[in-house]
C-alpha angles and dihedrals in degrees: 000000000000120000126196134193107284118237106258111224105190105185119125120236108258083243097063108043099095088041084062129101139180146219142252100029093181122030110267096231088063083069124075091209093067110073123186116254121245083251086059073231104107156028123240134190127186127226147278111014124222123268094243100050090047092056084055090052122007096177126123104278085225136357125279112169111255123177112218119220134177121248126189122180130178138194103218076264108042133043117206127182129195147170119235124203105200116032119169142180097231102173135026105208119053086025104237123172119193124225116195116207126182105246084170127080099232104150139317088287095050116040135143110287089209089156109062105024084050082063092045107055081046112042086031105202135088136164123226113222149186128205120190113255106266137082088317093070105022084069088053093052093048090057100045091055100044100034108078131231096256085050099051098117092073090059102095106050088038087073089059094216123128122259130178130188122289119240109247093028144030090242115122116272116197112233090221101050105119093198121029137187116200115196152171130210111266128256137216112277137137137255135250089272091043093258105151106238125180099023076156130026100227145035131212114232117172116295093355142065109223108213110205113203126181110220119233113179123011118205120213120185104248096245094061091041088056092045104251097123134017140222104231117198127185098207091184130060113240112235122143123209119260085198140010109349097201087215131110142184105278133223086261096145092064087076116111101006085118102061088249122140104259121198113232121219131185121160086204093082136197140187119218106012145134096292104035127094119259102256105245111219120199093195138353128230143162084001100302130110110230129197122188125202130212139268111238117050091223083063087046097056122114121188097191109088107221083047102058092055113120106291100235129004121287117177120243152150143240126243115193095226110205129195139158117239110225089257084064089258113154107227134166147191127207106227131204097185100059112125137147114257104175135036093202110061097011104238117194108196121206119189116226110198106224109172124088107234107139133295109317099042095039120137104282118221086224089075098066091039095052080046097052101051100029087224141097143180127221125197116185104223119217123213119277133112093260094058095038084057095044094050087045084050101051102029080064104036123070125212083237094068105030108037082182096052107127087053096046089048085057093248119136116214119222103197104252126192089225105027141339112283119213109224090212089067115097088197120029126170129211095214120189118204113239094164152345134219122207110219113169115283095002140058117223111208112199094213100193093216102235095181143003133222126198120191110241103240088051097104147146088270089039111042140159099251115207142170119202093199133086121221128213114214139155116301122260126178 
């Protein structure tokens, strides 16, 4: 099987364009807290910022792509909703999502969400959900955004669309979510070597509490599930160079040449599509097509690899997670699991996979090298051929196997203190382990970002451009 750089098509659905936003707004050099790099090519920040600087502005000190999704909780007597920045698939099997709320006063922007976290730890169950872009959602978003945390049980009721029950649990589902997670806080259990993992359901990480909920049934609108429209999802921001790209086309054609199982990736994503697995319903209601997983990982587990992908689509992004190996060889793994879990510090969370389960979810060597530094970069890709064919490259290939992967997968390494930059990245991290959490089949490393480094030619005129929404849309091929 030979497999070639796929065509990028960059174009935004019609949907989405007025859901998309750009950065920087304002050029980095009008700030004190960006300093030019010794190569005059780049920007750098250190972190963290001080208390006071951040009240005065909470947001992010530079973009990292974060899909947005809507959570709602109750406690058999409340009913809270919320949105969530940042959700992320974080374990396979069993199939656990994490959810990140503030549990710090930082600013207007960042303050305790008592409320509704409050519901959820004791109610302990949510559904994730996605509404098409459109006045569905743009009501929830108001709310949300006018109604205030200790309020937050009138939610709900203040957008004025209709909800019914989950499956599986009594949270609010919206009538008009076209794709829907129920789940339940996790348990304590133990992994496939009988490692305990979750004694408790959460962890604290700097200004935030990461909740950590194990999905038991996943509703799909039945269109979607039969194949007549299809959620479309952009995973990488669009930017174009202004200058050198320091990427190249990569040896990409070389997958597969071995008979070996290669992985696809496109950020130009589709469900359902040629590629992706049938979504297999258990029962259908109110128009949707719901499967339910079981309850015991062990029951979840699926050998075949096309089969263990994840059941249904969840949009997310990727994170170029950098490391040195202890010989002082640059790797990286392309990480679908990377998301921000804390403001303050700012904490960036790649996913390892550990456990050995075929060849997708296989123990990463990533993971000793990230162990044996304590430290980790993270670039943020962009869309274009090149980069599609690096992150397929490298996503495939160890470092076991290729000592000269990064090159072969076209990417040029800038020596870096923390970890190795690639020079290709507009955005890159220097992350510093303060912790791990042990999940299942993955590892989650909770990187404390210490500086930050933006490419030159990244500006106002030129932006990342990003939209933290998915579409549905009629099917095409």
């Amino acid at each position: 099987m030979t497999i070639s750089s796929p065509s990028i098509d960059q174009a935004l659905s019609n949907g989405l364009h007025s859901y998309a936003y750009n950065w920087p707004s304002v050029p980095l050099s009008e700030s004190a807290d960006w300093t030019r790099s010794t190569d005059g090519e780049s920007w750098l920040r250190p972190m963290p910022e001080r208390l006071e600087d951040l009240a005065k502005d909470s947001r992010w000190p530079a973009f990292f792509p974060s899909p947005i999704s809507i959570v709602t909780a109750t406690d058999g007597e409340r009913v809270g909703l919320e949105k969530v920045v940042g959700a992320s698939i974080v374990n396979r099997f069993p199939y656990v999502i994490a959810l990140s709320f503030c549990r710090q006063r930082l600013s207007e922007r960042h303050y305790v969400r008592a409320e509704f976290t409050e519901i959820l730890e004791k109610g302990g169950v949510a559904t994730v959900q996605f509404l098409p872009p459109g006045d569905s959602l743009d009501r929830v978003m108001r709310v949300i955004q006018s109604v205030s945390d200790d309020e937050t049980g009138a939610r709900v009721a203040t957008t004025g669309l209709a909800t019914r029950p989950a499956d599986s649990n009594p949270a609010p589902v919206f009538n008009d979510a076209f794709l829907v997670y129920e789940a339940r806080l996790v348990r304590p259990g133990r992994d496939f070597s009988g490692q305990p993992i979750f004694e408790r359901p959460w962890v604290d990480v700097g200004s935030h509490r990461v909740y950590f909920l194990e999905i038991n049934a996943i509703q799909l609108r039945d269109d979607i599930a039969e194949g007549r429209t299809q959620i479309r999802w952009r995973s990488l921001p669009e930017w174009t160079p202004d200058r050198q790209s320091y990427v190249s086309s990569a040896a990409i054609d070389r997958l597969g040449r071995d008979g070996r199982y290669a992985k696809g990736y496109t950020p130009n994503y589709r469900f359902r599509a040629a590629g992706t697995i049938v979504f297999e319903a258990d029962t259908r209601k109110h128009g949707m097509s719901i499967k339910h997983l079981a309850a015991l990982p062990e029951d979840q587990v699926e050998v075949d690899n096309d089969r263990a992908r994840w059941p249904c689509f969840f949009p997310s992004s990727v994170g170029m997670i950098t490391s040195w190996d202890e010989s002082g060889t640059p790797n990286l793994m392309p990480c679908g699991s990377t998301t921000i879990v804390s403001r303050h510090p700012l904490v960036v969370t790649p996913c390892v996979s550990y456990a050995a389960i075929n060849d997708r979810y296989a123990p990463r060597q990533s993971l000793a090298s990230i162990r044996l530094r304590g430290r980790f970069g993270c670039g943020v890709p962009y869309v274009s051929n090149e980069m599609v064919s690096a992150i397929r490259y490298a996503g495939n290939v160890s470092l076991a196997n290729d000592a000269d992967k990064l090159a072969n997968a076209g990417l040029k390494v800038l020596d870096g203190e923390w970890a190795p930059i690639l020079a290709s990245m507009p955005i890159h991290f220097d992350c510093e382990v303060i912790d791990e959490v042990r999940l299942g089949t993955h590892i989650m490393f909770l990187g404390e970002v210490k500086r930050i480094r933006v490419r030159d030619d990244v500006t106002p005129s030129n932006p990342l451009n990003w939209c933290p929404w998915a579409d549905v849309v009629a099917a095409t091929p």
